[in-house]
N, C-alpha and C positions, 0 to 999 in steps of 0.2 A: 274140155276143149283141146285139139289137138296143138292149138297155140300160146297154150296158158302155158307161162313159166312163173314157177314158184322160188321169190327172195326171200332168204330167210336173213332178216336184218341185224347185224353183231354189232352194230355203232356204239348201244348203251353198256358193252362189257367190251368186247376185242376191242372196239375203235376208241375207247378213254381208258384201258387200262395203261397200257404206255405212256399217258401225258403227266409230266413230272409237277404240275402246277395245281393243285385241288381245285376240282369241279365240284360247286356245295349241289347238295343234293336237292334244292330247290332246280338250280337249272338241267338237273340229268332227269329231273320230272317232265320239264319242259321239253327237253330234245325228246325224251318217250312222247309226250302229249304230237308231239307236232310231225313224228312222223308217223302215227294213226291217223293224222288229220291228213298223212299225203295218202295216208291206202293201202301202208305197210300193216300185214295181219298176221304176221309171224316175227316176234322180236324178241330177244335177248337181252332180258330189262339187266341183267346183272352175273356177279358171279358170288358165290357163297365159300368164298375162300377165306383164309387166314390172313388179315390186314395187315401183315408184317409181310405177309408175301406180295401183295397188291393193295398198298397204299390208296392209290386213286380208288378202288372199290372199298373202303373201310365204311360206310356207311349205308351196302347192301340193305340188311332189316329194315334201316329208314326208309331208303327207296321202296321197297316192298311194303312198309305198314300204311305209304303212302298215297301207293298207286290205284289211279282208280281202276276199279272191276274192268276185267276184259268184256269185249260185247259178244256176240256172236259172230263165229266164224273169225273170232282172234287168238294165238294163241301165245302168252308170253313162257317163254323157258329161261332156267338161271343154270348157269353151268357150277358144277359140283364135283371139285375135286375128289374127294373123297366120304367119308360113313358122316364125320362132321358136318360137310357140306347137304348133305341129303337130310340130316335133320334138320337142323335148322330151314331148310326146304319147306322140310312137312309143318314145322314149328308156323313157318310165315303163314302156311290155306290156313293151320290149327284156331290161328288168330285172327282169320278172316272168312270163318266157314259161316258164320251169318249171312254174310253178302253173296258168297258160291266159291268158285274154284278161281283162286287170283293165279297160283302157276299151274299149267298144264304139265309141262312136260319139265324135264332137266337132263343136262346135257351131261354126259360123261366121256372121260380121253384118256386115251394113253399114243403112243408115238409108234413110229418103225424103228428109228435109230434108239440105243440102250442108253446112249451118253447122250442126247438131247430129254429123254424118257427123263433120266436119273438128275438133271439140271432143272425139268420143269414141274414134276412131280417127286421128285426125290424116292422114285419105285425101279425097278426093273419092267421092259415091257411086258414079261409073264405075271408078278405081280400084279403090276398095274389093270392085267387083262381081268387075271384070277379076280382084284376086288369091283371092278364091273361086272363081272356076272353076278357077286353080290348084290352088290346096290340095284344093280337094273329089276330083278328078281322085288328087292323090298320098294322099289317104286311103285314097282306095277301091282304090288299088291295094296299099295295106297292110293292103287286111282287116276296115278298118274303114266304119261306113257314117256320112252325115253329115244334120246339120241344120241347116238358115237360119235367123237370127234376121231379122229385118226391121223398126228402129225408128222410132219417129213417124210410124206406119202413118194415124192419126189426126189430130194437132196434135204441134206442136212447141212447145218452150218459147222459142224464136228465131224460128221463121217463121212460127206461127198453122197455121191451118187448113190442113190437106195435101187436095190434091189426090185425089180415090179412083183416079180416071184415074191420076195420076201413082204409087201405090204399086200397084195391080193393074197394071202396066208393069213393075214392079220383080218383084214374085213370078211373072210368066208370065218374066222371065228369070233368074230362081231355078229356077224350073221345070225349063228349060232346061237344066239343068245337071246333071238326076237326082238331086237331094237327097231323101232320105228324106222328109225333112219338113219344114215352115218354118212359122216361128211368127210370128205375125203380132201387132205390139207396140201396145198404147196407152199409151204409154210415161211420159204424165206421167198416166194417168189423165182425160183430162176427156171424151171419146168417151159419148155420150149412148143411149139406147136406138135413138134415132131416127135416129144417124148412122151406130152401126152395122149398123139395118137395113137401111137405104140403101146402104151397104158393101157388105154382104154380098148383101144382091138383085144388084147390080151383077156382082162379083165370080162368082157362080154363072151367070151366062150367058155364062161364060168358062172354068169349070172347076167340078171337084165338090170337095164337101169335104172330099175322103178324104184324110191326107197331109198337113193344113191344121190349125194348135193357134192359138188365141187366148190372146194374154199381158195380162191386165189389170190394170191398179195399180185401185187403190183410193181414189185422193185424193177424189172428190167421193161418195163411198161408194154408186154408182151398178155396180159388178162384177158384183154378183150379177146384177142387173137385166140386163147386156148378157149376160151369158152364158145368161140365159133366151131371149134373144132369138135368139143363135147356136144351142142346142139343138135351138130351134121350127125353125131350117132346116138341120138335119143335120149340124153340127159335135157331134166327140166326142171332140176335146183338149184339154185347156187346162191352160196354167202356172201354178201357184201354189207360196206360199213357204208352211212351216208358221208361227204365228203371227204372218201378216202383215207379216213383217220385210221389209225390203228398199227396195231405192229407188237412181238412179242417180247417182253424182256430179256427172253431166254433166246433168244435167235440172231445174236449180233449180223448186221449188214441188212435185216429184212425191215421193208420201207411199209407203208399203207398196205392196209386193205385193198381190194379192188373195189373203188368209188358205186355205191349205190346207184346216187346221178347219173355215173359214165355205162353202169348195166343197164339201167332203164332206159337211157336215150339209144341205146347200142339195138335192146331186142325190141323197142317200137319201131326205129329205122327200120328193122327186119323182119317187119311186119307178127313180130310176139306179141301177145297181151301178159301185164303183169297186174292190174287192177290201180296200178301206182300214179299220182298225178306229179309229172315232172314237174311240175311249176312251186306245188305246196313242197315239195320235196327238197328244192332248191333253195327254198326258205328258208325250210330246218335246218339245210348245212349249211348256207353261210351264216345263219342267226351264230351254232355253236361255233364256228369258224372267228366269225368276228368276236367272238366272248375269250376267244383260246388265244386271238391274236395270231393269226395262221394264214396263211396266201394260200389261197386253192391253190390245186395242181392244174398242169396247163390244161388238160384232158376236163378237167371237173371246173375249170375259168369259170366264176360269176357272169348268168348273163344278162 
């Protein structure tokens, strides 16, 4: 449908990794259970990182030996830093291949900037690239299909202004490498209407947007605005957390995610379909809101 836009939901990995207070893994079931229940079919139950590095994910495997089977037409991915993280990936279906395929896909990342790269994966962005075409290679030979994350696609909190040359250099060799898909980050939020129309003009006389998701934080509360402007030229993914949660360790000054809530009620106003029921959706986020002890944001207000 030429109205369908596709969310890909980060709330159960980007939107609690930053929260400094344990989420037991009883209710990170529940935040998953409840936003399938709102119509979200693409979500990000975790990440398969090292608990030293992401504390609030240290109980991954649980979440995953817990979760019940995706249905049809769902697809949960766990992002996977590296060769460790992808095992234990495969380890999770390994222990749940009676039932069928509990992860579809996993996500894999590296950066534009070499000092945000080197702070959040502790690689160089060549590195980091060099061990994605690994891992993507032994995913898909296991069944699974994958997706790039790509961060400080815009500004960085360490080197300023990125280069559009230098990150459209970066996703033609994400490209490369036959990834599903690749998400393309403004990672501390400060990407202006104006910079990402110039982006993305750029960017399109290079490739189409099929395959292409835009990941927006929120800090300068300018999301909505850029993703009108990606709409107006044919992108029809984008990542958001449900009640704006989220935000990167590694990115001092970058606030929430761009609100689930605030993208669904944005492209129904605008006559999009996302399949999402804003009402069970609002549920989900203030139920974890009120569990986290957090005042919505004025844009995502309980209503």
């Amino acid at each position: 449908m030429n109205n369908w836009i596709d969310i890909v939901e980060v709330g159960p990995r980007d939107g609690l990794q930053n929260e400094p207070e344990w989420v037991p893994t009883d209710n990170k079931l529940t935040f998953i259970a409840d936003l399938r229940a709102a119509g979200l079919r693409n979500i990000e139950v975790t990440s398969l990182v090292h608990p030293k590095a992401i504390p609030q994910l240290a109980d991954a495997v649980d979440v995953l030996a817990q979760l019940p089977m995706p249905i049809e037409n769902e697809c949960f991915s766990v992002l996977v830093p590296n060769a460790k993280g992808l095992e234990r990936a495969l380890e999770a279906n390994a222990a749940r291949k009676a039932e069928g395929l509990l992860i579809h896909e996993v996500a894999l990342l590296t950066a534009v900037s070499e000092t945000f790269n080197q702070k959040n994966i502790r690689q160089s962005v060549e590195e980091s690239l060099q061990q994605m075409e690994i891992l993507s290679q032994q995913a898909k030979e296991n069944g699974l299909s994958v997706r790039g994350y790509i961060s400080t696609a815009f500004h960085c909190p360490y080197e300023g202004v990125i280069s559009a040359d230098k990150t459209i250099a970066i996703i033609q060799r994400m490209q490369s490498m036959g990834l599903r898909e690749i998400s393309i980050g403004d990672t501390i939020g400060k990407a202006t209407p104006d910079e990402v129309k110039a982006f993305l003009t750029k960017l399109l006389i290079l490739t189409s947007p099929d395959h292409l998701a835009l990941h927006f934080h929120d800090t300068n509360q300018l999301a909505l605005e850029n993703v009108g402007v990606a709409l107006s030229m044919g992108f029809k993914i984008f990542d958001s957390s449900a009640g704006g949660m989220g935000g990167c360790p590694y990115a001092p000054g970058a606030s929430g995610n761009l609100s689930t809530d605030d993208l669904v009620r944005y492209l129904h106003t605008n006559g999009y379909t996302t399949g999402v029921d804003s009402t069970k959706l609002a549920e989900a986020s203030n139920k974890l809101r009120d569990y986290l002890n957090k005042n919505p944001s004025a844009a995502s207000a309980k209503q």
